[in-house]
C-alpha positions in Angstrom: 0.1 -56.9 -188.9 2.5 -56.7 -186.2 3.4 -59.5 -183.5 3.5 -58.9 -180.0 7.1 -59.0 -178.1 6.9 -62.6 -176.2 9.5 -62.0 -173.3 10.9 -64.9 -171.7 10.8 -65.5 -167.7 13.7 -64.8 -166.9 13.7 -61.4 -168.4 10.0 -61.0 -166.2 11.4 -62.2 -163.2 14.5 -60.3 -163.5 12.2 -57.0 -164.0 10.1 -58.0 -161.5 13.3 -58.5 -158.8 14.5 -54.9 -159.4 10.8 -53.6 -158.7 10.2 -55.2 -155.8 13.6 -53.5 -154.7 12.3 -50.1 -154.7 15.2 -48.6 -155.6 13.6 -47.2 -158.9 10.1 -45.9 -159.8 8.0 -48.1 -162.5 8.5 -45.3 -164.8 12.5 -45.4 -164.1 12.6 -49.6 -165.0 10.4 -49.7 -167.7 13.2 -46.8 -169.3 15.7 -49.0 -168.6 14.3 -52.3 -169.9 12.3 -51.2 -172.4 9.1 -52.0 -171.2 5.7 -50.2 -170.2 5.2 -49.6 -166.2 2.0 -51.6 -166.7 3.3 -54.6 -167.1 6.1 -54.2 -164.6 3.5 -54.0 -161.6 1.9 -56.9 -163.7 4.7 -58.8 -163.4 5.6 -57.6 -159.2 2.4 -58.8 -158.8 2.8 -62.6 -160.1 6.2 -62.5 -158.3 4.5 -62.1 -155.2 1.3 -64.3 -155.3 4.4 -67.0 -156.4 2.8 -68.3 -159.4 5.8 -69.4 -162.1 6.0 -68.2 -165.5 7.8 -71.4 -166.9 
């Protein structure tokens, strides 16, 4: 049975910095970081209601 990936804050807020750029499509970041586009506008969407991840 497999664990899921726990990833830290830093790495969410980081994430969540370059989508609320808009310099690259969900699709283009979660490539790159090796995420699913889900949880990217997840994430976008907790950086902007402000709530903290620590």
């Amino acid at each position: 049975m497999s664990k899921r990936k726990q990833h830290a804050p830093e790495f969410k807020a980081k994430v969540a910095l370059e989508a609320l750029k808009g310099e690259e499509t969900a699709a283009e970041l979660a490539s790159r970081f090796g995420v699913y586009p889900m949880m990217i506008h997840q994430w976008k969407r907790v950086r902007l209601e402000g709530v903290s991840w620590g």
